[in-house]
Each structure stands twice: as C-alpha cells, then as structure tokens.
C-alpha angles and dihedrals in degrees: 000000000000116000127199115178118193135191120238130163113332107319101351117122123188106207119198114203128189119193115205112245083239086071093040091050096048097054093042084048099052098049092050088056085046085053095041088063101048104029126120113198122162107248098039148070125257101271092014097092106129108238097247098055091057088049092059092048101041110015093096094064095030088059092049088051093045090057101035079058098049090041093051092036086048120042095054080051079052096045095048103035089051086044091228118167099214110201089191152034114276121243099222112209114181126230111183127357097171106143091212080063140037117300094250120202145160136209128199109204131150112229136218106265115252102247129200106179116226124194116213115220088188100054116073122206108217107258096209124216120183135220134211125186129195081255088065094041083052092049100052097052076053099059101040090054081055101043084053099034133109125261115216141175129279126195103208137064124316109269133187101294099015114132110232126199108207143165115227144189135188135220140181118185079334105306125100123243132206112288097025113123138051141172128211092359110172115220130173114210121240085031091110083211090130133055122285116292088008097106092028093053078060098054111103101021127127115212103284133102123284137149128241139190130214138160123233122234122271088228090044109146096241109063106191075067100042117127083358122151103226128182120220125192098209120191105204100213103177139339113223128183121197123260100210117234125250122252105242152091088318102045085050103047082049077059111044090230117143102209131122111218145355099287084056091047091060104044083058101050087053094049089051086055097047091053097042079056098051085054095051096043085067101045089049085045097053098035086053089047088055099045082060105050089045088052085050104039097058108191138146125254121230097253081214084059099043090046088055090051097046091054094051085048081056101043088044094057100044093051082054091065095044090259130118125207084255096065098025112081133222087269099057110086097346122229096235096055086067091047091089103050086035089059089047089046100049091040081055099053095040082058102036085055091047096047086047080061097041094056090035089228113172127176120232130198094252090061090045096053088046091063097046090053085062092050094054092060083068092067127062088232099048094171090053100057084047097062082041102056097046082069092049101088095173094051089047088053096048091043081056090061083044092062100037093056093046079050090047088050093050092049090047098047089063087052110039127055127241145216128195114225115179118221120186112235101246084063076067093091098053100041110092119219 
C-alpha cells in the first residue's frame, strides 16, 4: 500500500491511497471459490462451474465488493500508520479501479490542528471579586416578597410593573403568522419579554379593546419577521399590581428556609448571596483564563466540527422553546448565528484536551468520590444521594470533567498571571458567564 498526503485549504488533506493487485486478486479469488461451492447454472454440476463463467456472471458485484473491501481494510491502516487525527468523514473519490493495476483511491477529509499550548506570562486573565452592598441586600429581599407576593385587581390605568391579562392577535399585511396569538396571556409591564412598543403601546390603558403597532427586531430569531411592522388587536382584560408578601412562618416554609424570624431571614438571604457569589467569582475567573489562552493560542477549528456544534446549539434552543428540527423551519434560529460561539467552543475543547495532556493530569477515584462527599452536603439524606449517584454512570462521567477541569484551573493558575477587577453585585445580571 502506497500513501501520499497533500495539503489543501486550512486543515483539509487529500490522501491518496494505492492498494497492491495481489490484494485485489486474493480477495476476487476467494469469492469466486465461495460462489463455486454454492452456484446453480443450468449445464453444470454443483461445484463444477468454470471459473470464468462465474466471472462473467458475477465478476461486476464481486468487484464492487472487492473495493468496497480494500477502501474500507486500507484507509484506517492509512490513517494509523501516517498517524493522521480526521475530524471528519473522508469523501472518497476513486481514481482507478482496473483490476490488471492498483486499486487507486483518494479521500478528502479536515484534521484535528496540531497544538502545542503556550502560556503567556504577559497576558493577565481577569481574577473577579464581587461586591455586594446593603442596596443589593435590600434589593434582593425586594425582590423575593415580590416574587412570592399576591396579584390583584386595579381598577385604573396600566402603570410601569403592573401585570396585565390580555387577549392578542397578530397581523401581518393583514394575515396572521405563527405565534401570534395568545388568551389570557399574563404580562407584566417593564419585563422587556415582548417585542419593542409592544409593553409601552399598553401604559396608560384602562381594561377595554384597542389596536397597537409595533415593529419587530431586526435580530429577531425568526427571520422571515425580522424588522417586520406587525399589527396586534390586543383585549386588555384586567391591570393587577402586586400586593408584597409578608415576612413570616409562611414566607419561610415557600422557601425552605429554617429560620425563626426576620433577623434570621436576613442572615440567610445574605448567605445565600454570599454563596451564589463565590460561585460566580469562579465562573467569571475561569471564563476570563480561557479567553486568554485562546487569545494567545491562535489555531484554526475543524469547519466539519463547527458545523457539528452549531447543529446541537440549534437543536438546544429549539427544544428550549418546545420545537424539533423537524417542525422548525430553516428560518427559525438560524444555523449561522451559532457559527461564531460553536467555533469558540470547539477551539476550547481542542485545547482543553491538549493542556490535560500537557499537565498529565488524570482523575482518580479518590478524587471522584471527594467530590461526591462534597455533593452530598448540599441534600437533607446525604447517605441516600450517595448510594444514588454511584448508579448514575453519565453523571459520574460528567463529575469527572468536573474534576479535571478544577485540576486544569489549578494548573493554570501556577502558570498564567492574574489581575483583580472588582464588579458590584447588581452588574451580576448583565455579565454573561
């Protein structure tokens, strides 16, 4: 077997594999002996069938097999022996398939970039610390006896915060459009959760029929809408404001808190706070440590495997939504608005994977079950989530990932250098993590 391996665009390789006649002939050889034993012709005895009979009627599908046979036995040999990393599946063109010469084909494949981690000792990743001040203590409080609070009915127009119950109906040049109507939809006003004008068109109005226009968003998910005027026949039903809960027994028990008055509310909302912080200290830390070995590390992303990640973003969002690829249409979410974080996510990977093996770091069960021990202080029954975990293969496998990038952090915090940077605690819900 003869290999040539040429460069094309980026990662693509065209290989060019020749396969010797002797292994063409053996193979033809030994099907037409298979045949022999088991053919039926009309003249001649079972078994009896010259050997050229059967090739003429035979020969064509035997050949097909036969290279379909050397293709499939040789390239994983090519593959192996030129110590090649396909990131996809090869296009197989072939070249020459004359039984009389080498079978002669080529495959088109991308491969996996060779990657050599560097470590930058004059870049810094961003070490975050978080603030919070008594305002977002206050706030949060706030927010909880609303979240648990009662909605009644007002009787006066429809102000900032108030929860709405309407009736709606889209139009577009006069025809409706999927998703465009709903009854008894509940909205509370100042949420931004529909599109612009939409919530402002409904301040000031007292429960009665009217008619709105708004315009939808030119990045709006849906494309055919995008940057569309549509037309909405709303039915204002009723305008509630919230009436806030009460701190006591009741609030507490909602939400599972042991605690016996408001002093001891408090504390726990705070340590909540404090814990949902320390949490997030560590995801902005390590998001800012990757975006600058990836700044640093400059390599290209197999387009086969940014193609595979950008599919399973789809089809994540749309199951979000309720929606498969089968009854969403090309419109909705589409595939090029993931191509950018899908490239991010599979150049991250390729280099998490090559800096596991630069710092050799391997994950043992005793670091496994550690870290299940630690798991288990999160559950009333500790005892009990223990004894179920060790069932669960999947989540072991993904606590394993959990561990080897804590390892990974760890590693990288020896090598990299760091800078604080102080955020307040309210910039919280517009960082993205």
């Amino acid at each position: 077997m003869k290999v040539k391996i040429k460069k094309l665009k980026d990662l693509e390789r065209k290989i060019t594999i020749s396969v010797d006649v002797g292994n063409y002939d053996a193979k033809f050889d030994a099907k037409i002996k298979n045949i022999k034993t088991k053919a039926k012709i009309d003249g001649f005895r079972k078994g009896n069938v010259p050997d050229d009979v059967l090739e003429q009627r035979y020969g064509q599908s035997i050949h097909a097999e036969v290279v379909n046979e050397l293709i499939q036995e040789s390239y994983p040999k090519a593959i192996t022996e030129n110590e090649i990393r396909p990131a996809s599946s090869p296009k197989v063109t072939i070249d020459s398939e004359d039984p009389k010469k080498p079978l002669t084909y080529s495959a088109i494949i991308e491969i996996f970039p060779e990657i050599k981690p560097k470590f930058s000792r004059w870049s810094n990743y961003e070490e975050f610390a978080i603030d919070i001040e008594n305002s977002d203590i206050d706030k949060a409080v706030e927010d909880i006896l609303k979240r648990y609070g009662d909605w009644k009915d007002v009787k006066r127009e429809a102000q900032l915060d108030d929860q709405v119950v309407i009736d709606f109906l889209g139009k577009i040049d006069g025809e409706e459009f999927e998703g465009n109507s709903s009854k008894d939809f509940k909205l509370i006003l100042g949420s931004k959760s529909m599109i612009p004008g939409f919530e402002d068109s409904i301040l000031g109005k007292k429960p009665s029929k009217f008619t709105i226009n708004c315009k939808f968003p030119e990045d709006y998910f849906k494309k055919d809408l995008a940057n569309v005027d549509a037309e909405f026949e709303i039915d204002l039903k009723n305008v509630q404001e919230i009436t806030e809960a009460k701190i006591d027994k009741d609030l507490f028990e909602k939400l599972q808190m042991d605690v016996k008055d408001e002093s001891e509310f408090k504390e726990e909302i705070i340590k909540r706070m404090n814990n949902e912080v320390s949490v997030q200290e560590k995801e902005l830390t390590k998001e800012s440590m990757y975006e600058t070995l990836l700044k640093t590390n400059t390599f290209k992303a197999p387009i086969s495997t940014i193609n595979e990640q950008a599919d399973l973003m789809r089809k994540d969002a749309l199951m979000r939504i309720g929606h498969t690829e089968e009854n969403a249409g090309d419109d909705l979410f589409p595939i090029d608005t993931f191509t950018e974080k899908a490239e991010k996510r599979v150049r991250l990977d390729l280099l998490f994977a090559e800096m596991i093996k630069h710092f050799e770091i391997t994950v043992s069960k005793e670091d496994i079950d550690s870290f299940i021990e630690e798991e288990s202080k999160r559950y009333k029954d500790a005892e009990q989530y223990k004894k179920w975990i060790s069932g669960q293969p999947q989540q072991l496998e993904q606590f394993k990932m959990v561990v080897l990038e804590q390892q990974l952090v760890e590693k990288l915090e020896n090598v990299l250098k760091s800078k604080k940077k102080v955020i307040k605690f309210s910039e919280l819900a517009n960082k993205q993590v």
